[in-house]
C-alpha positions in Angstrom: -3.9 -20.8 -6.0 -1.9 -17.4 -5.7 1.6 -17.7 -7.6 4.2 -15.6 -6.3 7.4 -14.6 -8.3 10.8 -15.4 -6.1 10.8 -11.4 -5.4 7.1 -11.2 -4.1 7.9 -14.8 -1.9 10.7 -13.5 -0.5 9.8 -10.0 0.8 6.6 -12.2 2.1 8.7 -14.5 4.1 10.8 -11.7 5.0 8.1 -10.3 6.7 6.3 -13.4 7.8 9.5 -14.3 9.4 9.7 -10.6 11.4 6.1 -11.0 12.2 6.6 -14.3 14.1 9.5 -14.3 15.5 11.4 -11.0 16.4 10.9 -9.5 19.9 10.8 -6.1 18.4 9.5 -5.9 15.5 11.8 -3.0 13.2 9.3 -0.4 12.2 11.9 0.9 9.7 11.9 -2.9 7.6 8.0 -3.0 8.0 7.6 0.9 6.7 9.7 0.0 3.8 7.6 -3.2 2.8 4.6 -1.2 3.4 4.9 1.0 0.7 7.0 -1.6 -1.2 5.6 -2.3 -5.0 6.2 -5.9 -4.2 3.4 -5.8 -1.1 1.2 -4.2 -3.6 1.4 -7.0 -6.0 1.4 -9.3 -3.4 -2.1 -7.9 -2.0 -3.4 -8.0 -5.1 -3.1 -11.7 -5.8 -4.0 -12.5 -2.7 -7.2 -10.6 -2.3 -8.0 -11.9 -6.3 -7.6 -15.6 -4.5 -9.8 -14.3 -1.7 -12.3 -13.0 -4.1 -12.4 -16.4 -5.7 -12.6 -18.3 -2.7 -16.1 -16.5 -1.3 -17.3 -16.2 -4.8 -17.0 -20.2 -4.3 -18.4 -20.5 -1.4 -21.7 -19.0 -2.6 -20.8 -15.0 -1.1 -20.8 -13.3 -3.9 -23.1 -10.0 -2.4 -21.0 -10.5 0.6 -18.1 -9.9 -1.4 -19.9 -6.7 -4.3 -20.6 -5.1 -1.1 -17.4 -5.3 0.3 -15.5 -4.0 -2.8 -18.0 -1.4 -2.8 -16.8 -0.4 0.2 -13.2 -0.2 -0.3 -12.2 2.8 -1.5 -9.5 5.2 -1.1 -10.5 8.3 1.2 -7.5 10.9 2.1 -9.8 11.4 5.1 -10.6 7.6 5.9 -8.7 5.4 8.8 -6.6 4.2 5.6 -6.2 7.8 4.4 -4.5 8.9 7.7 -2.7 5.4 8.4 -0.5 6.2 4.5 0.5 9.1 5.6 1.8 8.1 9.0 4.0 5.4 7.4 5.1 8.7 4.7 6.6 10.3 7.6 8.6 7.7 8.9 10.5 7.4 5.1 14.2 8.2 4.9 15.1 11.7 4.1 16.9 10.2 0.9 13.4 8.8 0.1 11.8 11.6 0.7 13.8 13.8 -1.0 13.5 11.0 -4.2 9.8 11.5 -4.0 9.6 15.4 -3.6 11.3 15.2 -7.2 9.0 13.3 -9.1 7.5 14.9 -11.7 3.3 15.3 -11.2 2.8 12.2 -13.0 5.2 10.1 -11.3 4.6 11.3 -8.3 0.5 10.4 -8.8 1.9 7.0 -9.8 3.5 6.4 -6.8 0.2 7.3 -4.7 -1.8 5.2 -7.0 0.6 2.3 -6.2 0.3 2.8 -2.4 -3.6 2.4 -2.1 -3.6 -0.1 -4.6 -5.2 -2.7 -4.3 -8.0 0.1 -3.1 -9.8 2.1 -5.8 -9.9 5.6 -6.0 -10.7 8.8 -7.3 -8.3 11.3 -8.7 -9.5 13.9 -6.5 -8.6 11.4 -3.4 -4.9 10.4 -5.5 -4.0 14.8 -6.0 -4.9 15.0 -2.4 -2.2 11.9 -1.2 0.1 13.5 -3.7 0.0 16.9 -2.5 0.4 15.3 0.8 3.4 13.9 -0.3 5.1 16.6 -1.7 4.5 18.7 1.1 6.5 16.2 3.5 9.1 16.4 0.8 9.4 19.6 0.9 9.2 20.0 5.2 11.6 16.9 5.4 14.2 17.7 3.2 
């Protein structure tokens, strides 16, 4: 069963709660939880529960194929669908990011395709990606 700390269960009822019952959903609240650490975590214990669960029910070359397939492309749907919610972050955030240092700043891509592999080659592209929006934003 997937434990949650009281920070992960509250930004997922948070957004549970938005989901289901505001007429307009804010794009600004969902963007921010979207790239939030805490989704990240989130994700990840629930798709280690999911794992589990087919592995259980006798899927398990459903499921190697599936993480096979799962990886990080700058180039992918998922590749252009990060950088869409990039442009909708504050300036303040923005400018935050733009002055990460190369290492920080590939941490933070890492952590935004996570629970995704991916190569470095694909993380330097989402980074430079990143920058570049810093720097045309700010």
């Amino acid at each position: 069963m997937v434990e949650l700390d009281k920070y992960e269960l509250h930004a997922l009822h948070k957004l549970l709660g938005a989901v289901k019952f505001s007429e307009k959903i804010d794009s600004y609240d969902l963007n921010e939880f979207a790239n939030s650490p805490l989704n990240t975590s989130i994700l990840k214990k629930v798709r280690e529960e999911h794992i589990r669960n087919q592995q259980a029910a006798g899927n398990s070359d459903l499921i190697e194929k599936w993480l096979e397939n799962i990886k990080f492309r700058f180039e992918s749907e998922t590749g252009k669908a990060i950088p869409n919610l990039l442009r909708h972050l504050s300036p303040s955030s923005l400018e935050t990011l733009g002055n990460l240092k190369k290492e920080e700043l590939q941490a933070f891509a890492i952590g935004l395709v996570e629970p995704l592999h991916s190569e470095t080659v694909e993380i330097e592209k989402l980074s430079d990606f990143i920058k570049s929006l810093a720097k045309e934003k700010v």
